[in-house]
C-alpha positions as CSV (number, residue, x, y, z in Angstrom):
1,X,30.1,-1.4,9.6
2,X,33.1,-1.4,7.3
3,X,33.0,0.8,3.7
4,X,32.0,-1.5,1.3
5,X,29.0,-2.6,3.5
6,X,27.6,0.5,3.9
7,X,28.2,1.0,0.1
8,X,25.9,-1.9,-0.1
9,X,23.1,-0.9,1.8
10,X,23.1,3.0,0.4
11,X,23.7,0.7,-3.3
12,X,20.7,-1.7,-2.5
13,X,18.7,1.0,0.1
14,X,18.9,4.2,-2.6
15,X,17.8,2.1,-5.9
16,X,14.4,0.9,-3.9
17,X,13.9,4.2,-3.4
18,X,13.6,5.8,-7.0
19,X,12.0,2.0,-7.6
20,X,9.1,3.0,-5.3
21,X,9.2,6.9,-5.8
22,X,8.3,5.9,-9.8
23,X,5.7,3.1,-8.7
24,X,4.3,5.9,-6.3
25,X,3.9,8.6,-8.8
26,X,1.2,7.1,-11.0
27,X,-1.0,6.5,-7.9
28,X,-0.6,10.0,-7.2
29,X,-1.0,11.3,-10.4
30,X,-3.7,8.7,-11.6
31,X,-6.6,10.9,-12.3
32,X,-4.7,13.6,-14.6
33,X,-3.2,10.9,-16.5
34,X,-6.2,9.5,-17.2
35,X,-7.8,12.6,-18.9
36,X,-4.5,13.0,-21.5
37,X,-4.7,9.1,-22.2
38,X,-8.3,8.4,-22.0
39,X,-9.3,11.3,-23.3
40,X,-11.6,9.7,-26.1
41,X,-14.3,8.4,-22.9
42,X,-16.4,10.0,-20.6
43,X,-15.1,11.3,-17.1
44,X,-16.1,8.5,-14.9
45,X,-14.7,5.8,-17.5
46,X,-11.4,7.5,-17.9
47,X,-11.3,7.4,-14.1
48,X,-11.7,3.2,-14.4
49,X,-9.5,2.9,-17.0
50,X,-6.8,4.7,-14.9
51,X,-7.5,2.9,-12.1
52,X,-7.5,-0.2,-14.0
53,X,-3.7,0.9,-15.1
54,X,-3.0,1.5,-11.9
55,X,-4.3,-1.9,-10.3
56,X,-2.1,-3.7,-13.7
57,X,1.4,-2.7,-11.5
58,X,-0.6,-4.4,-8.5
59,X,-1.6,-7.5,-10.1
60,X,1.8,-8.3,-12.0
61,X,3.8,-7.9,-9.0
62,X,4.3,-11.9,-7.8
63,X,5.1,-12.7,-11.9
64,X,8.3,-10.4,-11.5
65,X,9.1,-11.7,-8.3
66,X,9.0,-15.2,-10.2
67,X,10.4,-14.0,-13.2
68,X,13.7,-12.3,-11.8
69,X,13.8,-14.4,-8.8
70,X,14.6,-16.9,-11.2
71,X,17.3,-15.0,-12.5
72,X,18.7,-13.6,-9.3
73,X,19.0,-17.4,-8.0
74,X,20.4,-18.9,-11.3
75,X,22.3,-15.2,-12.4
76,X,23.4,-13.6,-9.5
77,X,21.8,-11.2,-7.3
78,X,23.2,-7.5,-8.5
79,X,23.2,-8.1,-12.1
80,X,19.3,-8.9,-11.7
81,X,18.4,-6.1,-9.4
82,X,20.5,-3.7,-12.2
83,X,18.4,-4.8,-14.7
84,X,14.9,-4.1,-12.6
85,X,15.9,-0.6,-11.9
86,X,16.8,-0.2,-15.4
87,X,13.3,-1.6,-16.8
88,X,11.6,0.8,-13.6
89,X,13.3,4.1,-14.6
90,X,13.2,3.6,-18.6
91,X,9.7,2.1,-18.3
92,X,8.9,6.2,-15.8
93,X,11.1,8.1,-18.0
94,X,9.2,7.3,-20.8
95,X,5.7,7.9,-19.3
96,X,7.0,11.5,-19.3
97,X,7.4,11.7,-22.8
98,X,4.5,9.9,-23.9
99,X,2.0,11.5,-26.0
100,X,-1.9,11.7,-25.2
101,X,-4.4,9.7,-27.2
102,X,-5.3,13.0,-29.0
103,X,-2.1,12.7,-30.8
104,X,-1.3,9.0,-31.5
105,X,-5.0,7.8,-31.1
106,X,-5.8,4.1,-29.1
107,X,-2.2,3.3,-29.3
108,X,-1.7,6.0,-25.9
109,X,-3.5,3.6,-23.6
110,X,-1.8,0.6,-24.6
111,X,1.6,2.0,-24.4
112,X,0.8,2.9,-21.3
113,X,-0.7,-0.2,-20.4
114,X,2.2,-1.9,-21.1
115,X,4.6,0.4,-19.1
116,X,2.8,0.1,-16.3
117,X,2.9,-3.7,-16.8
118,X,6.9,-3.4,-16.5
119,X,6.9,-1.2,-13.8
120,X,5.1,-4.2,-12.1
121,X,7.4,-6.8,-13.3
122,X,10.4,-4.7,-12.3
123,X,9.1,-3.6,-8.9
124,X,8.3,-7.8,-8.1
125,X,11.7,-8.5,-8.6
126,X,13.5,-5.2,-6.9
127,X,12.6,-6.0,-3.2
128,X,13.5,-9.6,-3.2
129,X,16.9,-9.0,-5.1
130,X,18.1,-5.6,-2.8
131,X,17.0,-7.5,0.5
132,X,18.7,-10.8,-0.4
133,X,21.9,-9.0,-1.7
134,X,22.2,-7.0,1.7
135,X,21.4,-9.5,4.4
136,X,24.2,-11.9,2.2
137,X,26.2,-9.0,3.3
138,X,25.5,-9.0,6.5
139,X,27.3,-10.0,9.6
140,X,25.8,-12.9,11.4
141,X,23.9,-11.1,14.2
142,X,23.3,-8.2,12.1
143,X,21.0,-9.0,9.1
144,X,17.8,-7.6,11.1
145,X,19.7,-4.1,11.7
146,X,21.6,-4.0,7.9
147,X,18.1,-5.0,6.0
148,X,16.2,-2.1,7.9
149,X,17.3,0.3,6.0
150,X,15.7,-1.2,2.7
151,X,12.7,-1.4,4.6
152,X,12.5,2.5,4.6
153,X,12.7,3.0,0.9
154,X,8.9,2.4,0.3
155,X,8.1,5.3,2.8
156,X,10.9,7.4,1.5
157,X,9.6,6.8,-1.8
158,X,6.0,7.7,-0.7
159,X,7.4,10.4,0.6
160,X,10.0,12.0,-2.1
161,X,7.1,11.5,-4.7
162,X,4.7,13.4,-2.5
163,X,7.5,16.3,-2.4
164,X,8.5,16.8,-5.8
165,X,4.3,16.5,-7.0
166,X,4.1,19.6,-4.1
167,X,7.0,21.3,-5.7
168,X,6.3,21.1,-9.1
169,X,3.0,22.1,-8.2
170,X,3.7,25.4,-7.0
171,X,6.5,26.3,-8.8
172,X,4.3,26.4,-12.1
173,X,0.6,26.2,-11.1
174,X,-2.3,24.2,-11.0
175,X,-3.2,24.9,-14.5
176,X,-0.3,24.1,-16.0
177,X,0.6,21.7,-14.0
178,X,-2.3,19.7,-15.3
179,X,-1.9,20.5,-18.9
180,X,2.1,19.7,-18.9
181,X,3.7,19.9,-15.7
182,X,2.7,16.9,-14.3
183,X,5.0,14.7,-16.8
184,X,8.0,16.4,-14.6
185,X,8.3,14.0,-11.9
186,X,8.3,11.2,-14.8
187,X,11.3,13.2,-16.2
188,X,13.0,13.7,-13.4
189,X,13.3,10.0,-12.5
190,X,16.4,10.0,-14.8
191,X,18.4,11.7,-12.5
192,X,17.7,9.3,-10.3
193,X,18.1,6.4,-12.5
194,X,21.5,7.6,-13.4
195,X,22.9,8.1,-9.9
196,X,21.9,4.3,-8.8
197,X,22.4,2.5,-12.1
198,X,26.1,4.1,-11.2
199,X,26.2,3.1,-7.7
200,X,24.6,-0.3,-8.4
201,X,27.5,-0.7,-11.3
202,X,30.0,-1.0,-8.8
203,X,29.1,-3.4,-6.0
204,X,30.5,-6.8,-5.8
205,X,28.2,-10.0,-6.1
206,X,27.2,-11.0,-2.3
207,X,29.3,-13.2,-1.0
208,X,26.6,-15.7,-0.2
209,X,26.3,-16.2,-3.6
210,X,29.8,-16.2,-4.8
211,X,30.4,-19.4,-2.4
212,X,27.4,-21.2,-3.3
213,X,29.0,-20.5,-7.3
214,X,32.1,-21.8,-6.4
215,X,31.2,-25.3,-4.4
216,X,28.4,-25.3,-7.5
217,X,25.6,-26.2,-5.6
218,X,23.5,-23.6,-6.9
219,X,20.0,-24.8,-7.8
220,X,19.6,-25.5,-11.7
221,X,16.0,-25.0,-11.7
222,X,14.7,-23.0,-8.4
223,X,11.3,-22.6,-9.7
224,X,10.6,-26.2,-9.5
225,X,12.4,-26.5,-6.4
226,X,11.2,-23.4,-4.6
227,X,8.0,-24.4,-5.1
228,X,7.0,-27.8,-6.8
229,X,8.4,-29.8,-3.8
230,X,6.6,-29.4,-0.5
231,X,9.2,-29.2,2.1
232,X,10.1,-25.9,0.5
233,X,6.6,-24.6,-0.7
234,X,5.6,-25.2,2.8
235,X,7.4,-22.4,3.9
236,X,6.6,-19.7,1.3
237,X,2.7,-20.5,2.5
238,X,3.9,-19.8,5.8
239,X,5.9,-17.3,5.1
240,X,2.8,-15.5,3.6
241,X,0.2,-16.5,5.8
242,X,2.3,-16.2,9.3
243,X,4.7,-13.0,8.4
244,X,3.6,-11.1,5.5
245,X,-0.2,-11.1,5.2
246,X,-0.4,-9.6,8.6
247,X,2.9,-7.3,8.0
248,X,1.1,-6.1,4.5
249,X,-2.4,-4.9,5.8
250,X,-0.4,-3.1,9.0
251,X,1.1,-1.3,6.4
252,X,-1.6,0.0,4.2
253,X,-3.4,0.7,6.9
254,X,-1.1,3.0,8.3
255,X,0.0,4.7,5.3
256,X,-3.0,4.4,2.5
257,X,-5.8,3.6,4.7
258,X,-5.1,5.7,6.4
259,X,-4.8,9.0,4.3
260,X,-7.5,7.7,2.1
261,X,-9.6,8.1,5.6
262,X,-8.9,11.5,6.3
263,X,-9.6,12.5,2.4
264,X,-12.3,10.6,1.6
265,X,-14.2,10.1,4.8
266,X,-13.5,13.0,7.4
267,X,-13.6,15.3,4.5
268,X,-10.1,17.1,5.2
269,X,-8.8,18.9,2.2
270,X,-6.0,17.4,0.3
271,X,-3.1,19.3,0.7
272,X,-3.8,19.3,5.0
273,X,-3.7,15.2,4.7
274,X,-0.7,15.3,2.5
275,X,1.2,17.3,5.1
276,X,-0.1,14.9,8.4
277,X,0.5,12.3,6.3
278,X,4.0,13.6,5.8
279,X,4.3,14.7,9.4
280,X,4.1,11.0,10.4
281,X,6.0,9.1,8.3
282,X,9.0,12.1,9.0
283,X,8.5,11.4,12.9
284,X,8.1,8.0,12.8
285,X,10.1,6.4,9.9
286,X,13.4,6.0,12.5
287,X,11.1,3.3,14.1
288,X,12.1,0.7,10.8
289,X,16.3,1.1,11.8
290,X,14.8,0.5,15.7
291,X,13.4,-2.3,15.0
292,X,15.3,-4.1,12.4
293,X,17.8,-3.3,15.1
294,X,15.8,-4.5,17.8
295,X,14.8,-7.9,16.3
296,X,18.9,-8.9,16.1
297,X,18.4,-8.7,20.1
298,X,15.5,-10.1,20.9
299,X,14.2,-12.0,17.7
300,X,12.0,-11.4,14.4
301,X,8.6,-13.0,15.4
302,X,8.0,-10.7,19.2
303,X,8.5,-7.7,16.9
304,X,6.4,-8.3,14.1
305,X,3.7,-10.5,15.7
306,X,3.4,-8.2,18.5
307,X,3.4,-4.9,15.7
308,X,0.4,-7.4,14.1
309,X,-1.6,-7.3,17.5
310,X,-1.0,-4.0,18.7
311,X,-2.4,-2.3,15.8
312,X,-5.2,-4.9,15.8
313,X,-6.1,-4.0,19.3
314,X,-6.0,-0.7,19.1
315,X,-7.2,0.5,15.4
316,X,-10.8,1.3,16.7
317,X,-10.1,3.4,19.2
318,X,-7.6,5.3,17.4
319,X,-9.5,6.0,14.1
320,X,-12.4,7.1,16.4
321,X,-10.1,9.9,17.8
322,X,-9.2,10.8,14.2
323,X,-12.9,11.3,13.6
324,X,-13.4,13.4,16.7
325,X,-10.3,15.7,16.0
326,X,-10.4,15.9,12.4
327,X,-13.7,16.9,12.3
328,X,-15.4,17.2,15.5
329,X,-19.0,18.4,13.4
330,X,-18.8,15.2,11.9
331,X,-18.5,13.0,14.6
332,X,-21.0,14.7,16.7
333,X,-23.6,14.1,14.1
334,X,-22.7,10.5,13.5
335,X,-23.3,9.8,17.2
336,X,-26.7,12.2,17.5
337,X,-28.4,11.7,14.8
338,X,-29.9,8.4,13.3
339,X,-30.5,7.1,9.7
340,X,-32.0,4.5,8.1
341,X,-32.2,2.5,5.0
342,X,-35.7,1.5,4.4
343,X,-35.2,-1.3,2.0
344,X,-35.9,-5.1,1.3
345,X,-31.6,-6.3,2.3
346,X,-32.0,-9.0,-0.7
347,X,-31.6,-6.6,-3.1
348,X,-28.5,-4.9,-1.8
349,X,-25.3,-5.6,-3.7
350,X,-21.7,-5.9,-1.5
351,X,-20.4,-3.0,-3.3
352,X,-16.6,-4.7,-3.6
353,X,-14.9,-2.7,-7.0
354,X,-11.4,-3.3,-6.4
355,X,-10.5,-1.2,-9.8
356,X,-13.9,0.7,-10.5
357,X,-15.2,-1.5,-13.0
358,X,-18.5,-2.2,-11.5
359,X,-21.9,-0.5,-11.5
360,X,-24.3,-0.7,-8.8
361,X,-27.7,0.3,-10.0
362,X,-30.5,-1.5,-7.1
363,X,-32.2,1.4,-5.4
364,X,-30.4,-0.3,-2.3
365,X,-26.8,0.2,-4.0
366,X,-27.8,3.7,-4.6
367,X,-29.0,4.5,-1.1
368,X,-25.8,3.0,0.5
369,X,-23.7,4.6,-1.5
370,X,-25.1,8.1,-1.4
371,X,-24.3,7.6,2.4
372,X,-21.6,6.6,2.4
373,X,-20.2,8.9,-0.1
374,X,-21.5,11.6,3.1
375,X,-19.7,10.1,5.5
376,X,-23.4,9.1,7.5
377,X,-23.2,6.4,10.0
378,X,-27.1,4.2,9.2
379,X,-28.4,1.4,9.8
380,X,-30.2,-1.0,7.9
381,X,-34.5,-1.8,8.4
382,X,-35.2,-4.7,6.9
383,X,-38.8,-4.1,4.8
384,X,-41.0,-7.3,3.8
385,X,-39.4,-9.6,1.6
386,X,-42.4,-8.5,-1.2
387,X,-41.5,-5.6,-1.0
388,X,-41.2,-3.7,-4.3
389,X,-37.4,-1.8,-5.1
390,X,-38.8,1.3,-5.6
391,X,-39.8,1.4,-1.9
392,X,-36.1,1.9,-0.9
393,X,-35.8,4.7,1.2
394,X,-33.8,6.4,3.4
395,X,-35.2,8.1,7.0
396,X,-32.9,10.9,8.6
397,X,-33.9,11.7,12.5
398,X,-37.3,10.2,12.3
399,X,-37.6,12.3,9.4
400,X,-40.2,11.3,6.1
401,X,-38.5,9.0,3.9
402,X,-36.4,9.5,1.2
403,X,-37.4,7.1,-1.9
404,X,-33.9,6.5,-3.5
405,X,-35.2,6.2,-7.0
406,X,-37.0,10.0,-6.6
407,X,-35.3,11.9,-9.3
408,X,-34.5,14.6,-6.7
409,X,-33.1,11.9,-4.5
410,X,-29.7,13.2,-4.5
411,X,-31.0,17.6,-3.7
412,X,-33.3,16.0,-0.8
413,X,-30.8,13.6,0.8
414,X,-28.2,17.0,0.8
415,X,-31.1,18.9,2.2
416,X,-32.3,16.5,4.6
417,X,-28.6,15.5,6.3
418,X,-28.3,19.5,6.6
419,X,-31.5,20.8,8.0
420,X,-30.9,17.0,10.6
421,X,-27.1,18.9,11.5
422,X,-24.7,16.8,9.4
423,X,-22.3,19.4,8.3
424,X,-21.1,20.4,4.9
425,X,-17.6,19.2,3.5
426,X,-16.5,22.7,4.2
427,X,-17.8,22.9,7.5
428,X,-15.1,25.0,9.8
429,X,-14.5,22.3,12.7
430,X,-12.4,20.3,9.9
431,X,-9.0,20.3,10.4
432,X,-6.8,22.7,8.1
433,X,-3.3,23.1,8.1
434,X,-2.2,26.6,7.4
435,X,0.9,25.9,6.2
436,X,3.8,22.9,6.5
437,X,4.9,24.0,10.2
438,X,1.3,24.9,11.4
439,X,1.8,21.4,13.9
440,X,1.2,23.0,17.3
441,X,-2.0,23.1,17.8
442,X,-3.5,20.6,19.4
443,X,-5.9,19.5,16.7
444,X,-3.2,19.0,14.2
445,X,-0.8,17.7,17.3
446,X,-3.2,14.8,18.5
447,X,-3.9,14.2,14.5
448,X,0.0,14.3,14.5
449,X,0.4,11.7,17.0
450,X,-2.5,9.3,16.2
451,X,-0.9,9.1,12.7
452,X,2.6,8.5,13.6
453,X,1.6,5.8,16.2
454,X,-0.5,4.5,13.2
455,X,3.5,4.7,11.0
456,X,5.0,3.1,14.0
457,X,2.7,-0.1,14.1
458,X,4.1,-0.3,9.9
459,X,7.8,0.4,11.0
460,X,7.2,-2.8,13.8
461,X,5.5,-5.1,11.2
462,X,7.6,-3.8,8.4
463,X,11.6,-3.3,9.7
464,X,12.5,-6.8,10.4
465,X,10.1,-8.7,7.9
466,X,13.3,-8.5,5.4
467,X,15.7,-10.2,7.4
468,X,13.4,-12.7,8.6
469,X,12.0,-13.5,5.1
470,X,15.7,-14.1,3.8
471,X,16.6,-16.6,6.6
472,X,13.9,-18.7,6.0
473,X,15.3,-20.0,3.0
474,X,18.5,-21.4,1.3
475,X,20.6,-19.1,-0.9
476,X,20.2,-21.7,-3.6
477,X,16.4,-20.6,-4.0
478,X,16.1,-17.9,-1.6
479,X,16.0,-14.9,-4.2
480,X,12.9,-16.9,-5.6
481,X,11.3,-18.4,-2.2
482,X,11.2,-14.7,-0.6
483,X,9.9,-12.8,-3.0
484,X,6.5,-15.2,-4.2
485,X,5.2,-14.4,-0.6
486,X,6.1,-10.9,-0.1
487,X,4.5,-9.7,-3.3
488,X,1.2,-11.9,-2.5
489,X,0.9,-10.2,0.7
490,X,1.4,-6.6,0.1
491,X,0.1,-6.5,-3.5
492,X,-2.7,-8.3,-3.1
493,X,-4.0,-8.5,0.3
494,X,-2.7,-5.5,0.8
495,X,-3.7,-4.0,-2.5
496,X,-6.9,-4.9,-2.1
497,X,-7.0,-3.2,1.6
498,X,-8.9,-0.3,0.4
499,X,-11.4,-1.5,-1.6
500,X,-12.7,-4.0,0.6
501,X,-12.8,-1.6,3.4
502,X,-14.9,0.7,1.4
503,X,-17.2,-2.1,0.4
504,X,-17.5,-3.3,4.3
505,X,-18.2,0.6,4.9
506,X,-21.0,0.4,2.5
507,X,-22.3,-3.0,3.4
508,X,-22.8,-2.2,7.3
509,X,-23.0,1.8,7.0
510,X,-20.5,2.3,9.9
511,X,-17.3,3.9,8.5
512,X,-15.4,2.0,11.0
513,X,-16.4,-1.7,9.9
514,X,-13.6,-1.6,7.3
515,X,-11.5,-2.0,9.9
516,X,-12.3,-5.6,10.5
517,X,-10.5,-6.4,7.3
518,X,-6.7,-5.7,8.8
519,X,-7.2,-6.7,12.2
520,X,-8.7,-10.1,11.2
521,X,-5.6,-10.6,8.8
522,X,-3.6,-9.5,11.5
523,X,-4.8,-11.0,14.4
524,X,-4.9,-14.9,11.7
525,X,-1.2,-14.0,11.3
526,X,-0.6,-13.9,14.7
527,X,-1.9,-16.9,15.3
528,X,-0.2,-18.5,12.2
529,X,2.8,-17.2,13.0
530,X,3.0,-17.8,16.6
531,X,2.4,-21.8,16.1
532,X,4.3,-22.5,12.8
533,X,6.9,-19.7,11.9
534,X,10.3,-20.5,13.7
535,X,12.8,-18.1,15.2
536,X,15.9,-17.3,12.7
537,X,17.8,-14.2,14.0
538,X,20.9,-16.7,15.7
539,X,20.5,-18.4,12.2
540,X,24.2,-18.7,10.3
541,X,22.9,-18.4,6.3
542,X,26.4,-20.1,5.3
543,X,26.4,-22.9,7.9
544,X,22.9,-23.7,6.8
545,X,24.0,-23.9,3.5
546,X,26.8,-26.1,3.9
547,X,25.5,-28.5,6.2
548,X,23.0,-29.2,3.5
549,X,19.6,-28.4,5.3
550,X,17.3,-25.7,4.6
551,X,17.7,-24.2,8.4
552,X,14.0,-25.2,9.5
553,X,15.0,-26.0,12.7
């Protein structure tokens, strides 16, 4: 690897970095910022509205990868990734030094709204423009290996935003974090801005590019082309349907899934999931070089495919253990002790809320949810279809029903899963970490290890999907072409990973049914993959391009 390419990869690799350590930190920080900006509602719709912001950097994602693929493709591909890490850091920056809506009012939200918006934008075309400018780069032979290393930044990201919230954190307090500290990470951002804006200043255009300037057969309208004619929109469905739907719920499984799991459902305290969480990526995150590596030797597809259907084959089992060492009470109850919703099932709601808007209010909705808010494993007894709403009940261990619209439905369903042995959320079988090193016991060792398996399935899926993405396509419209599916996949079906889980969880009342979601997306893109998606790591990017085809072969 000579100087200036590994100036290009730290160039392209460091930039995505801060890109995702900004997108990260509103997810993180999501409920405070609600209170300073939404401070004029009630709790629980301040907590929508945030989410709501939140899901707006989701939902804009495939317009940026339009919007600056176009550019990249018709512009070149560092002066458009400069400008997304420009809109990215001034878009954080000033999220730091926004005021609340109890000083400038209804105008808080919007301008917040609106930065969020461009973080979207920004972060749609980031990804597409750093992985095209390093595999053009790239040595033939080597594009799987070079690429890898952007394929790290959105864990590193994850990861340097969960250090610097920790920092702040206890450097100045919990009380003042909440009231000012937590704009610091938003600040900070700057310094990071600065040092890849300056880095990013000084690379050369790829040389891909440069060539395809200089013969001028660039593509005057890739848009059109990339996607208004069939023998190239063919391949971004495929490319989403066969590589990166499958590669995107791997990954949210194994990162977000997976730590809102532990949180939400085994009942582990935050700052204990934080540090497994960060225990895994730390061990595992080498497996994206491995395998970007790996797939220059024996090809893209047996890699990621074969990431796709090992974690499909193995997530129940695995999230089982979690249960049984994270909190052993819990999971003893859950396999002792029955419960049942007495209720008529045509009056149950799927309870899908990908950004907390809805309201479930059937006696049915209510039940469920109370459950599942308990982590209880129940099943479902069907009553006669006459049967009135207000008969909804639920029955613990044979127990006298519970009617769900009782106005002491919530003290008696507490009561009742207590006296049956469900233990409380503090309950002492529940894995606590005393401290960042506290790893060698085996609770937190197996927890260790079923986690970082979990981060290695997402390095498999996740380390050569760059390189195999970019060599599907033409440099004329590859900028474009690349970046449409990879942002459908991961913002989207990914995106929505969480919420539909938790809406499966609710539906069946086994906390493992979300599962189904990934590993049928998986197992589909397997399938897809296997039958339609070619082979491209011997592929020559320049020869394609000169010989006039589009390298389908």
């Amino acid at each position: 690897m000579t100087r200036e390419e590994r100036k290009v990869i730290l160039g392209s690799s460091l930039g995505t970095v801060f890109e995702w350590y900004d997108f990260y930190l509103y997810g993180s920080l999501a409920g405070l910022i609600g209170t300073h900006f939404f401070s004029q509602y009630p709790e629980g719709t301040r907590n929508i509205f945030a989410l709501l912001t939140f899901a707006a950097g989701f939902l804009v994602r495939p317009f940026g990868a339009l919007v600056f693929g176009r550019i990249g493709d018709l512009v070149g591909r560092k002066y458009t990734f400069l400008v997304t890490i420009l809109i990215m850091g001034a878009s954080t920056f000033i999220v730091g030094l926004l005021p609340g809506s109890d000083t400038i009012g209804i105008l808080a939200p919007i301008l917040l709204i609106v930065l969020r918006c461009l973080q979207g934008l920004a972060l749609g075309g980031e990804y597409g423009g750093a992985a095209t400018y390093v595999a053009e780069h790239a040595p033939n032979g080597r594009r799987g290996f070079y690429t890898s290393f952007i394929q790290i930044t959105a864990t590193a990201g994850l990861f340097l935003s969960l250090l610097v919230i920790l920092g702040v954190r206890t450097w100045i307090g919990e009380a003042a974090f909440a009231e000012w500290g937590w704009r610091v990470p938003f600040l900070l951002s700057v310094v990071l801005l600065g040092i890849s804006v300056w880095i990013r200043s000084t690379l050369h255009e790829s040389p891909a590019f440069k060539k395809m300037k200089e013969e001028g057969t660039g593509s005057k309208a890739p848009l059109s082309e990339a996607f208004g004619q069939w023998k190239n929109a063919k391949w971004a469905i495929l490319a989403l349907l066969g590589l990166t739907m499958g590669q995107a719920v791997v990954w949210y499984t194994g990162q977000f899934y997976a730590l809102f799991f532990l949180g939400s459902i085994l009942k582990v305290d935050g700052p204990t999931t934080n540090l497994l969480i960060a225990w895994a990526l730390l061990l595992g995150s080498g497996g994206f070089v491995l395998f970007g590596w790996l797939s220059d030797k024996i090809g893209r597809k047996p890699i990621i495919l074969g990431g796709c259907l090992l974690a499909a084959l193995t997530y129940f089992p695995l999230f089982k253990l979690l249960t049984a060492e994270a909190n052993p009470a819990l999971h003893r109850a859950q396999q002792s002790i029955p419960v049942q919703v007495l209720t008529n099932p045509a009056t149950c709601s799927f309870q899908f809320n990908p950004v907390g808007t809805a309201r479930f209010t059937q006696p049915c909705d209510i039940a469920k949810a109370a459950l599942s808010r308990a982590s209880v494993q129940y099943s479902v007894e069907a009553l006669p279809a006459n049967t009135a709403d207000t008969d909804t009940a639920i029955r613990i261990n044979n127990g006298a029903p519970i009617r769900a619209t009782d106005p002491t439905f919530a003290q008696q369903l507490s009561a009742g899963l207590t006296a049956a042995g469900y233990p409380a959320a503090s309950n002492p079988s529940v894995v606590k970490m005393a401290g960042p090193f506290d790893v060698l016991r085996e609770q937190t060792a197996v927890i260790i290890g079923v986690l970082t398996l979990l981060v290695i399935y997402v390095t498999m899926v996740y380390g050569p999907i760059a390189a195999a993405l970019v060599e599907l396509f033409p440099t004329r419209i590859r900028y474009t072409s690349m970046s449409l599916p990879y942002h459908i996949g991961n913002g989207w079906f990914g995106g929505l990973l969480p919420a539909t889980s938790l809406a499966m969880v609710a539906q069946t009342g086994d906390i493992y049914y979300g599962l189904w979601y990934p590993i049928v997306i998986a197992l589909a893109t397997v399938v897809i993959g296997a039958i339609f998606i070619p082979e491209t790591k011997d592929r020559d990017i320049f020869a394609a391009e000169e010989s006039g085809n589009n390298a389908r072969a």
